[in-house]
Phi, psi and omega in degrees: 000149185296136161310290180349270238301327193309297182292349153280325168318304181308303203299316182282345145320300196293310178331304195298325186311301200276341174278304204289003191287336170315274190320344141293106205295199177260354144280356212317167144223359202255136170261327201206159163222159183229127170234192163192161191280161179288140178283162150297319184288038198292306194293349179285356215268171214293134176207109184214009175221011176289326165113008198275157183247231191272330176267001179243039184295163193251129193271108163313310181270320152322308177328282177307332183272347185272323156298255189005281183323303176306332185293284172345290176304278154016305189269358177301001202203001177184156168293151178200140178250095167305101195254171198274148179296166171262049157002263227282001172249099163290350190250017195265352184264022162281043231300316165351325186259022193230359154179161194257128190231144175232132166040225158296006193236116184243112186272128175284125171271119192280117193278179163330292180246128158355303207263023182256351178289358188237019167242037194236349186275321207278319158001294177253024188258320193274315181320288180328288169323316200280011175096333157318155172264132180234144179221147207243129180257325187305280223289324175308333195252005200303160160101313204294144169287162144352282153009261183343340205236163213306138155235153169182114152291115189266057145248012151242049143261144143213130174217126197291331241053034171198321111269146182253112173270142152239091176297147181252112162211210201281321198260340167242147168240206200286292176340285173353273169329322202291322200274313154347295178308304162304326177277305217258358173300337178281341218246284172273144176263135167015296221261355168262030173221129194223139171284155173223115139321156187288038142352303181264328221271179201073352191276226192262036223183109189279330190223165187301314196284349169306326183250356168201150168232185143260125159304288213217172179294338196236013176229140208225127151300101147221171224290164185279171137100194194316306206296322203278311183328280210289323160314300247273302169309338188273309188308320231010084198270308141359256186299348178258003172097028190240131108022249011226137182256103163282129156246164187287309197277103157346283209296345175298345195255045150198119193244138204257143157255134162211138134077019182104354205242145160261103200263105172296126159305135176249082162297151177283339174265104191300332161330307192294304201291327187287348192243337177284313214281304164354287198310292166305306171313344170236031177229006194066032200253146142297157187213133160226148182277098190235139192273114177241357177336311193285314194304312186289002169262022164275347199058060179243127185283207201275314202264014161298316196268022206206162162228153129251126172258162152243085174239000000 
């Protein structure tokens, strides 16, 4: 992306800050969010856990108007900075994975698969400007073999406010974690940034947060069965002091929280939707229902499509 495009991004984002800011309580913590727009190559993009076939083509102009919605709601409760789509990243409006952020401090993530890494300079281009301290993990591993080095996707971060869980799957490894670990250890202490083994992986689920998400600092979404059982445990969610609202629907366990407000999958599974809206209604949470369906057949969730900072 062009410097220019960035900085009229930034400036109208920055407009949005200064309208929407009245509206913001003195808990708030999410100041801004990034997001980025659907490419034309869209339909090119990575699918290797949605179940979708041949009969299940993904419509371009649905895709987009359900980002367009999400966005919308999205700015109901923060500012959000849209960057221009990436043509040659069919995968680039998952913006999520291209970094993991606490506070002011944001790690550039080396993503997973290969052909996704180059959706990562306009990012940190945009961070840097908005002022963040930023660590680039490719320039942390430079010199390192291939092998060697640092992998991460920030869809298997979840940080609770109290932990930063790191799923170990095909797109983060040990490395990662370790650098993770290293950067956000000054910030959390040590023993509240935790590996979660691959647990989940091969099953129906590309990343830790496709299966568990956070309400709140003491409550967690996951899934009903073997798979939520075996997260939850690996997690010690228990025992670290969570909550967890099992749902029947995988994709309903992943939710965006901004600002006191919950943004939900509007899942076809009424269960699912009765126990999110319980859950938020007795903790004092907003709840909006947002349709992400076409997207996810890319296997992409609620929290894909979004980064939030406090900066």
């Amino acid at each position: 992306m062009k410097q220019s495009e960035t900085m009229q991004a930034l400036k109208r984002a920055s407009k949005r800050l200064t309208r929407s800011s009245h509206t913001m309580t003195s808990t708030a913590t999410t100041t801004m969010a990034i997001a980025r727009q659907i490419p034309n190559s869209f339909l090119d993009a990575l699918s290797d856990h949605s179940g979708t076939t041949a009969n299940d083509a993904v419509s371009l102009s649905k895709a987009r108007m359900q980002h367009d919605r999400y966005l919308q709601e999205l700015r109901r409760h923060v500012p959000t900075l849209c960057l221009p789509a990436l043509e040659p990243h069919p995968d680039c409006a998952f913006v999520e994975d291209t970094v993991v952020a606490v506070g002011n401090i944001a790690v550039i993530t080396r993503l997973g698969h290969e052909s996704r890494r180059g959706e990562v300079d306009s990012v940190k281009e945009a961070l840097c400007q908005l002022g963040v301290h930023v660590v680039d993990m490719g320039e942390e591993d430079a010199g390192l073999s291939d092998r060697s080095m640092s992998r991460c996707d920030g869809g298997d971060v979840l940080y609770t406010g109290r932990h930063l869980f790191v799923g170990l799957s095909e797109r983060t490894n040990q490395n990662g974690f370790r650098l993770l670990q290293k950067v956000f250890s000054e910030r959390l202490h040590e023993g509240n940034i935790i590996a979660v083994p691959p647990v989940i992986q091969g099953k129906d689920v590309l990343h830790l947060k496709s299966a568990v998400t956070h309400l709140d600092e003491h409550t967690i979404l996951a899934p009903e069965g073997p798979l939520g059982d075996n997260l939850l445990q690996t997690m010690k969610s228990s025992e670290r002091g969570y909550t967890a609202i099992r749902l029947p629907d995988v994709l309903s366990c992943n939710a965006v929280v901004v600002n006191g407000h919950v943004l939900a999958q509007n899942a076809t599974c009424e269960v699912s939707r009765e126990r999110i809206k319980n859950a938020c209604s007795e903790r004092g949470l907003g709840l909006t229902f947002v349709d992400t369906s076409e997207l996810a057949k890319k296997d992409a969730a609620l929290t894909c499509c979004s980064v939030l900072l406090a900066v």
